[in-house]
TORLOGU-414333 format. One line per field, with one value per residue (C-alpha): x negated, y, z; residue in one letter. Coordinates in steps of 0.1 Angstrom, whole numbers. Layout:
# TORLOGU-414333
px = (X,...);
py = (Y,...);
pz = (Z,...);
guse = (a,...);
This chain:
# TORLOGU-414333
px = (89,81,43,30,13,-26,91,64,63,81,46,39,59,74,50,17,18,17,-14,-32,-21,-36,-67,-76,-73,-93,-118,-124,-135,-150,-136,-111,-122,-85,-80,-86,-109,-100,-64,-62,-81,-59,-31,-45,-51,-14,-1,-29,-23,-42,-30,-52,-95,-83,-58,-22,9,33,57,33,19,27,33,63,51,69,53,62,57,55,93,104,79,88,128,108,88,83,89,57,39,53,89,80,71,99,123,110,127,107,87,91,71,75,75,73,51,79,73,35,27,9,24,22,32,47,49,66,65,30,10,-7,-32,-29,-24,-51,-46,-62,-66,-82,-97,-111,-96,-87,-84,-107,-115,-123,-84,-70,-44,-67,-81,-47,-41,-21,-1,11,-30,-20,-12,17,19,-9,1,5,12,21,17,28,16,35,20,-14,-39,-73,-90,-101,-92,-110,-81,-51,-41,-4,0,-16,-7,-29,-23,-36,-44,-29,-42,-31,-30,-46,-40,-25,3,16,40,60,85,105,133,146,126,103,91,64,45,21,2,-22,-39,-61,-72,-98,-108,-131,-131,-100,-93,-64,-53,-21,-14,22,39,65,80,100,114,96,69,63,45,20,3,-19,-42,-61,-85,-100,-121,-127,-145,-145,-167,-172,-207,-207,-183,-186,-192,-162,-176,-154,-165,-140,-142,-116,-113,-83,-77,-47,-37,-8,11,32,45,22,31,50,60,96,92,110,141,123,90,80,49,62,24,21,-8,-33,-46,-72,-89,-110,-121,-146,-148,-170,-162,-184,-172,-184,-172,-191,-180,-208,-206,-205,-173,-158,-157,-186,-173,-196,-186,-201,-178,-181,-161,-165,-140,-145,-111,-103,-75,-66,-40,-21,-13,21,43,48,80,105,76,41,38,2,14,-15,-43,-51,-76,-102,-118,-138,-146,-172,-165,-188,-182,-200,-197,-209,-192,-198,-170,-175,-145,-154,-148,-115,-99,-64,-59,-80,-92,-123,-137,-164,-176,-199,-194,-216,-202,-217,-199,-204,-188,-192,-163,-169,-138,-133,-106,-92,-80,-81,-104,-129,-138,-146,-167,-159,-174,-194,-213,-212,-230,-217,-225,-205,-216,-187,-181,-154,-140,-106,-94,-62,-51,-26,-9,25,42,28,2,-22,-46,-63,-91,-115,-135,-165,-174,-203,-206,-234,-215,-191,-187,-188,-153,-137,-103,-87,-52,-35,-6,15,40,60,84,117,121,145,165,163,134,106,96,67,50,13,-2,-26,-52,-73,-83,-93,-123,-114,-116,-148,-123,-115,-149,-168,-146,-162,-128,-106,-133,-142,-170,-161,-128,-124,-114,-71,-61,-31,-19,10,38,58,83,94,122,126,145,128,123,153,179,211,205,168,161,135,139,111,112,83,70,39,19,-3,-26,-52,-41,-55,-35,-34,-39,-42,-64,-84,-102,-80,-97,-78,-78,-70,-39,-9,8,40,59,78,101,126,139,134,151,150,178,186,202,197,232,242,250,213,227,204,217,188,187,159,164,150,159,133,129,101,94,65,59,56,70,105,111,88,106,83,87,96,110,147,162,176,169,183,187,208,199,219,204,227,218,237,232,203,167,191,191,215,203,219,202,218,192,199,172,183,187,152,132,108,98,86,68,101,126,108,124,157,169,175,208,208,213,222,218,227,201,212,190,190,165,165,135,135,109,78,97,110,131,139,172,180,197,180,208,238,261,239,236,219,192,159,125,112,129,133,123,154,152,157,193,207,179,180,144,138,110,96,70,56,32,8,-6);
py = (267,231,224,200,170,166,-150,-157,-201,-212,-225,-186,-176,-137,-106,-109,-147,-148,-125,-149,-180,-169,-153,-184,-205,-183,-178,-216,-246,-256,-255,-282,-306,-315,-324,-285,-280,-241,-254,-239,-211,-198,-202,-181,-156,-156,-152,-123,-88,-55,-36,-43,-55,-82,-110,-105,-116,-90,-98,-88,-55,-21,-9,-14,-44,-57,-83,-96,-133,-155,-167,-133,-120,-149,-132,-99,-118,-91,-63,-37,-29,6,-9,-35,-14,11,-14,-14,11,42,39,62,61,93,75,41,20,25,64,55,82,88,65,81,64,83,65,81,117,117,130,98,100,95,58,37,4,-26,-51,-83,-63,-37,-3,10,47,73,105,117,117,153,141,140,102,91,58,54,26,15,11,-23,-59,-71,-108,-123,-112,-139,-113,-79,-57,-25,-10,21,45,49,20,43,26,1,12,47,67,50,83,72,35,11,-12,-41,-69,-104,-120,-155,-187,-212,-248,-274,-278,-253,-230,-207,-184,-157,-130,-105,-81,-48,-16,-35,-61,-86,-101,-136,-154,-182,-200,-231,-238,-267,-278,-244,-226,-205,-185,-163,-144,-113,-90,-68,-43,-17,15,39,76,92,70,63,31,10,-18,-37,-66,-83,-112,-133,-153,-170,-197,-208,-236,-244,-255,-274,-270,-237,-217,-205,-183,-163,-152,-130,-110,-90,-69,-49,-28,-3,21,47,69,94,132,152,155,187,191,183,148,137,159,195,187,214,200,165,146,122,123,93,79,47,28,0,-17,-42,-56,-79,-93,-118,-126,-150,-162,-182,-197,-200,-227,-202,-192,-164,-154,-131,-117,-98,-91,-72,-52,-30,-15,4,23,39,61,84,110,131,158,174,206,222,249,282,281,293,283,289,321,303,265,244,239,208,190,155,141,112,101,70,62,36,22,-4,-13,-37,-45,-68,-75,-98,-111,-118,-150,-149,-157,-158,-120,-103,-100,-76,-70,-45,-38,-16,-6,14,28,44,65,84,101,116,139,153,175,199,224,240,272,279,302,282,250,252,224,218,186,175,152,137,111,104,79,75,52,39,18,5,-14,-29,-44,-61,-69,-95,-97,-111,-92,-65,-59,-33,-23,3,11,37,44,65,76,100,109,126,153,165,166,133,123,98,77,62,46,33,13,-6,-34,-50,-83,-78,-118,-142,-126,-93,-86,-65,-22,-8,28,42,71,75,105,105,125,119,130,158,141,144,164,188,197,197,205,241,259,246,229,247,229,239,223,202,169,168,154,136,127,98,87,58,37,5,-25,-57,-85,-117,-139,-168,-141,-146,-115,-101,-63,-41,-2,23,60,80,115,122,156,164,194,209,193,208,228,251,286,312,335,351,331,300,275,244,256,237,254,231,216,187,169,140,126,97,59,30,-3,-39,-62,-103,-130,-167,-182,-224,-225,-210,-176,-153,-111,-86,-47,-23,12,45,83,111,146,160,199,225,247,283,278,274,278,253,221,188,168,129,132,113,115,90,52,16,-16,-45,-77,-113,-144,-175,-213,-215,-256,-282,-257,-225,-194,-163,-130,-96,-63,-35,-4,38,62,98,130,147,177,179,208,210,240,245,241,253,236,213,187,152,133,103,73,32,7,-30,-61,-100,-125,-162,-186,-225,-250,-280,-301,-280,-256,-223,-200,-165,-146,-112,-80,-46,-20,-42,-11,10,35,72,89,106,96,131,161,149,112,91,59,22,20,-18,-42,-84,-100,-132,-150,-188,-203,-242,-258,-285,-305);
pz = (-26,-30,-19,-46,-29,-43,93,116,119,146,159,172,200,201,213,233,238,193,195,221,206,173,185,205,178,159,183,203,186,152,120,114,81,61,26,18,42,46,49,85,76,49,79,100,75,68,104,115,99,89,120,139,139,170,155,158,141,125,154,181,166,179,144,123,100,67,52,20,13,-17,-12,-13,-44,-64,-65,-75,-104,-134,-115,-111,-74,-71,-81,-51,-27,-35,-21,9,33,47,10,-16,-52,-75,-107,-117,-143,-173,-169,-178,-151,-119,-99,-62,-29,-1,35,71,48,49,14,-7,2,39,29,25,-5,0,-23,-9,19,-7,-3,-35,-28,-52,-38,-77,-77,-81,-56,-28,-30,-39,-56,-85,-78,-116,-124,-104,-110,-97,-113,-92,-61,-30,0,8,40,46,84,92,111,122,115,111,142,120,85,76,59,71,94,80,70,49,21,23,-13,-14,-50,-50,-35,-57,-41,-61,-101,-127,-134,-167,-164,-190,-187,-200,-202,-207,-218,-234,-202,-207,-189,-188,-162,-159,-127,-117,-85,-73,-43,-38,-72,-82,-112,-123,-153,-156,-179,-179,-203,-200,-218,-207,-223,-255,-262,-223,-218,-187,-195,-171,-168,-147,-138,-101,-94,-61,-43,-3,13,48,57,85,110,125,91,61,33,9,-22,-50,-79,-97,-127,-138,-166,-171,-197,-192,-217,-199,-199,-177,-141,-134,-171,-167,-182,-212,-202,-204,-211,-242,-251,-264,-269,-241,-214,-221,-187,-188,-161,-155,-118,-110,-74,-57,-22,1,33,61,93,119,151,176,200,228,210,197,156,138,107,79,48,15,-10,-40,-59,-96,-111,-148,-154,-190,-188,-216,-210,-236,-207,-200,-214,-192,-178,-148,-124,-140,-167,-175,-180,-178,-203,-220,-201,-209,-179,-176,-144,-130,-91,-70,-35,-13,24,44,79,106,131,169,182,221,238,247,282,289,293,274,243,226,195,181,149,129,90,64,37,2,-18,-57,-78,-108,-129,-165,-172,-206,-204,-235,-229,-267,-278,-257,-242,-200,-185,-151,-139,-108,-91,-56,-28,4,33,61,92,117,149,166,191,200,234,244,283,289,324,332,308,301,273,268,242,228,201,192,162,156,123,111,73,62,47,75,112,130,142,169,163,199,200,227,228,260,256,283,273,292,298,291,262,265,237,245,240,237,228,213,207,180,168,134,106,68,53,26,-11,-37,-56,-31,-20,-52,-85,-97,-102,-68,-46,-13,2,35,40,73,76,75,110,124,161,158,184,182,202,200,209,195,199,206,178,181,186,169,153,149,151,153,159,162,170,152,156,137,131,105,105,88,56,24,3,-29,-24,-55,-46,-57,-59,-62,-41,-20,16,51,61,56,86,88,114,105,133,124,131,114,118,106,112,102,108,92,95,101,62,52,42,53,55,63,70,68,67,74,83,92,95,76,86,79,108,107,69,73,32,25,11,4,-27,-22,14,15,51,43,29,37,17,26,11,7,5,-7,-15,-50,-49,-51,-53,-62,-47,-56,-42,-41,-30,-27,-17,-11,-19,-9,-20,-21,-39,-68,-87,-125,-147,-170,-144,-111,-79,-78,-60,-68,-64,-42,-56,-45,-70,-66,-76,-86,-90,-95,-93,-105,-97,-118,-108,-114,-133,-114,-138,-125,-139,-124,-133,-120,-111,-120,-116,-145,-116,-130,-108,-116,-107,-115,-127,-166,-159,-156,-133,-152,-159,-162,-171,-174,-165,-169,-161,-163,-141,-144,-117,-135,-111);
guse = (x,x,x,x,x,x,x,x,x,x,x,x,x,x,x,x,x,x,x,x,x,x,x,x,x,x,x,x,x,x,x,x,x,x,x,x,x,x,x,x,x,x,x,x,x,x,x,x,x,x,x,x,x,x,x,x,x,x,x,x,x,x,x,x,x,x,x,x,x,x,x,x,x,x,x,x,x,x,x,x,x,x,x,x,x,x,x,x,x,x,x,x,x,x,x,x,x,x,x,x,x,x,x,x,x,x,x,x,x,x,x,x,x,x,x,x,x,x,x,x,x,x,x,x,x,x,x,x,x,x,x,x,x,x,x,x,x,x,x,x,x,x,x,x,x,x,x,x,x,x,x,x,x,x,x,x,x,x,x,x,x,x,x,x,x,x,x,x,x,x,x,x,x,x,x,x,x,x,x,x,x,x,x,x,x,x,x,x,x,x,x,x,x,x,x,x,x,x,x,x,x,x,x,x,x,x,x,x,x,x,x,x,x,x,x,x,x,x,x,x,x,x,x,x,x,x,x,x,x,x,x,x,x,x,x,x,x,x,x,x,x,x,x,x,x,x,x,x,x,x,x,x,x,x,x,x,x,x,x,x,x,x,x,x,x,x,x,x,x,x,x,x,x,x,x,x,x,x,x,x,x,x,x,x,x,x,x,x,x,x,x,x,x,x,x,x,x,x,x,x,x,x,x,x,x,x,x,x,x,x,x,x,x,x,x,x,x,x,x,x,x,x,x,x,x,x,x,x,x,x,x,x,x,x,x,x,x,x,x,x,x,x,x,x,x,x,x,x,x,x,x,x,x,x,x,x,x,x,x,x,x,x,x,x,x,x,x,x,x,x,x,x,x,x,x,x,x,x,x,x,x,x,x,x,x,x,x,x,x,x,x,x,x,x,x,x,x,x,x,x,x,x,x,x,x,x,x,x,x,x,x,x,x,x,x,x,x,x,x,x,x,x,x,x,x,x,x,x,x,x,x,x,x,x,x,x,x,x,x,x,x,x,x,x,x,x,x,x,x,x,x,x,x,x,x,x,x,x,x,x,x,x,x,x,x,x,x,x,x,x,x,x,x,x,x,x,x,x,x,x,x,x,x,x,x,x,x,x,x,x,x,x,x,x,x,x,x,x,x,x,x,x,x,x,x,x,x,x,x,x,x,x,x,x,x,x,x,x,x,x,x,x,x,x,x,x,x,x,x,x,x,x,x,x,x,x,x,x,x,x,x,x,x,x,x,x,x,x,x,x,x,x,x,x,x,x,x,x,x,x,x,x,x,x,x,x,x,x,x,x,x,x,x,x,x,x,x,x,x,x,x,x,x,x,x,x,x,x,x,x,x,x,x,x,x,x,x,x,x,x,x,x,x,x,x,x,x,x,x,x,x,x,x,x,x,x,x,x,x,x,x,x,x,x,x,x,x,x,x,x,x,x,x,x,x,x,x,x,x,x,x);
């Protein structure tokens, strides 16, 4: 059966020596008054990454790090976040905005919601979520975003809920002035965008459109609002706000989409999400950084379902369903980075975190109506603390983090990792190990027909190893060996009663890689690819939806002329399973589809031409749900200064 799933500046040097050049520079001295006086500030912010609470470039970390800049998101203008991050190798989304349906990320063969989403340092995961604090990825904005990481592996240390990777978005920082920006395309794209920026205020505005099969559409907005300000010389605030609202129309999941689906009435999913951010850093003249911030988040969702037929796998189908549901977060966190000295490095930390959430759900079974809502608190407290040791060359560092909910058992997070540069040439390797566990969802413990109060929390114990080449190679590369094991995860089980149940185990071992060269003409030619093994034991007929072996892109990068680009991507998502009501489990074909793109600048005009799947290459997202065949974007973007 198929279990259903609820270029670093060339100022940084490669490894260990980019970590403590960037933490020193964090750490020593005052803040540095330019013409944008959080000039620097915003620098280091760029180089440093989520992996880890101590500062350290993507280069350096023990994770495998992609991180997606402005250059390379302005080629991908118009396209949606889960069609972004479903470039990216070792990434898989189950259904994309056009679909109009739950758009569900999949990292290292984990479940969704092993991956925590940030959006400028606010996780946007809901435990309300059916799919175990999952987030639905086509509920996002994609036209306002300046930067993109994507941590593989492990990163709960100092992210709660990140037992398999995180994806961590930042909203633009527009430099000084204006810009308007329009698109469209195929299937019924548009999109619009607006931004001004002064010397501390900032403001942006997004809103994007799509259809798909049947009636299938997404449509998304979104608004931010920022402001820094240094006062004096040793202290940076950061203030944001953000509001985003989404609606969906879609075929139910597991109804065999627009293909087999029998009910034909679309599934109506709205949202709306507020958040609020205040962050302050302050250098004390002893040294060293003290970071505090405040967030909140609100998040107001509606989902009407029309249910789905019996069929070959369900004699019952599923009823029609409305739920409304109101989820509330707010944290407050306070992070020390230590004086640094040459070799080592320490940071600790302490965050508290509030939770509610509150579900009304009516289902229609037809003679009668079933309420089945509930309501929930939770408070978590955690600290941590992060170390790195630099000697000669070999770095260590390791991190632990101690978390105590009020509704659970207590539980500890250590990692350790050890890197040793090879000199001269020769790169660098380096291996962690990793243990965590996740907190069971508000859904999971409390809905009154499924929940089981007594679930534990789903645990995880990750392995990696690494080798890199060092950064001025002819050819850069990057290849990691993986084995991660997940138990105690929470599964379906039918009873009676039915009831969700800690029982489900995975291991997924694999390889991933990153290659690139930058050649004397400016062609650039990068590889990033991905194959694992993703097995249940004890359940050797179990097969998991979403899991490729197999996945790689290869991507072309060509100076066409004066401020012209050409790009061509070619990517390969393969075969994998899926399983619907009407047609029960099947597999779905592999498929490789190949990307052009073009963009012009003209003065403070950037135009964007590109062709999605140039060779009209046929795949399914979903059993029933075809994937985009050929599509033109085009989109238009002017600076006003």
């Amino acid at each position: 059966m198929v279990r259903k799933d609820p270029d670093v500046p060339t100022c940084f040097a490669r490894g260990a020596q980019a970590a403590a050049t960037l933490a020193l520079m964090m750490a020593c001295g005052p803040l540095q008054a330019a013409t944008d006086p959080t000039d620097d500030i915003h620098t280091l912010q760029r180089e440093r990454v989520s992996a880890s609470a101590l500062p350290i470039t993507a280069a350096a970390a023990s994770q495998h790090v992609t991180v997606l800049e402005r250059a390379e998101l302005d080629a991908l203008q118009g396209l949606s976040v889960a069609d972004i991050l479903a470039r990216q190798a070792g990434v898989v989304v189950d259904r994309g905005a056009g679909s109009g349906g739950y758009g569900a990320l999949y990292l290292r063969g984990a479940d969704p919601s092993h991956v925590a989403v940030l959006i400028d340092h606010v996780r946007q995961n809901d435990p309300l979520s059916s799919r175990g604090s999952a987030v639905d990825l086509n509920t996002l904005s994609s036209d306002d975003i300046e930067r993109i990481e994507i941590v593989r592996g492990n990163v709960s240390a100092v992210h709660a809920e990140a037992i398999a990777g995180l994806i961590h978005i930042f909203t633009r920082r527009a430099t000084p002035g204006a810009s308007v920006g329009f698109g469209a395309g195929g299937d019924g794209l548009r999109s619009a965008r607006a931004s001004w920026s002064g010397a501390a205020l900032r403001a942006s505005a997004t809103q994007r459109e799509e259809e798909g099969e049947g009636g299938a559409r997404n449509r998304v907005r979104a608004a931010n609002l920022g402001w820094d300000r240094v006062l004096g010389d040793r202290v940076l605030l950061h203030a944001a706000a953000r509001y985003s609202d989404s609606a969906n129309l879609g075929f139910p999941d597991d109804s065999g989409g627009d293909a087999y689906a029998a009910i034909r009435s679309l599934e109506s999913r709205h949202s709306r999400s507020r958040q609020l951010s205040l962050r302050g850093e302050y250098r004390p003249h002893a040294g060293g950084t003290v970071d505090a911030q405040l967030l909140a988040l609100a998040r107001e969702g509606e989902d009407d379902t029309p249910g789905v037929a019996p069929g070959l796998r369900d004699p019952f189908g599923l009823p029609p369903m409305r739920s409304v549901g109101d989820y509330r977060r707010d944290e407050a966190q306070l992070n020390w980075l230590l004086p640094a000295s040459e070799r080592l490095m320490l940071t600790v930390g302490a965050q508290y975190r509030r939770e509610r959430g509150d579900l009304d759900s009516r289902i229609d079974f037809g003679g009668f109506v079933l309420p089945a809502g509930f309501a929930l608190r939770r408070a978590t407290a955690s600290a941590y603390a992060e170390a790195r040791w630099q000697t000669g060359a070999w770095t260590a560092q390791g991190g632990l983090r101690y978390e105590h909910p009020d509704r659970g058992d207590a539980a500890t997070h250590p990692m350790v990792s050890l890197q040793r540069a090879l000199g001269g040439d020769r790169g660098e390797w380096g291996l962690s190990l990793a243990r965590s566990s996740k907190l069971p969802s508000f859904y999971a413990l409390a809905h009154p027909l499924v929940g089981n109060p007594a679930l534990k929390p789903e645990r995880a114990l990750h392995r990696e190893l690494y080798y890199a080449t060092v950064a001025d190679a002819p050819w850069r590369l990057r290849l990691t060996l993986f084995d991660a094991r997940y138990r105690d995860l929470i599964d379906f089980d039918a009873g009676p009663p039915p009831q969700l149940v800690n029982r489900a185990s995975i291991r997924t071992q694999g390889v991933e890689w990153r290659a690139g060269r930058r050649f004397d003409n400016d062609w650039r030619l990068d590889f990033e690819g991905s194959w694992m093994r993703v097995t249940t034991p004890g359940d050797d007929d179990t097969r998991l939806r979403f899991r490729p072996r197999a996945q790689w892109s290869a991507q072309l990068g060509l100076p066409a002329g004066e401020r012209r680009e050409l790009s061509l991507a070619l990517r390969h998502l393969g075969r994998r399973y899926d399983s619907s009501i009407p047609t029960g489990e099947r597999a779905l074909d592999a498929v490789t589809t190949l990307d052009l793109s073009l963009r012009q600048q003209w003065g403070a005009a950037q135009l964007l031409l590109a062709i999605d799947n140039l060779g009209d290459a046929r795949g399914e997202e979903t059993i029933g749900t075809d994937m985009p065949g050929r599509r033109l974007r085009v989109t238009l973007h002017w600076t006003l200064q």
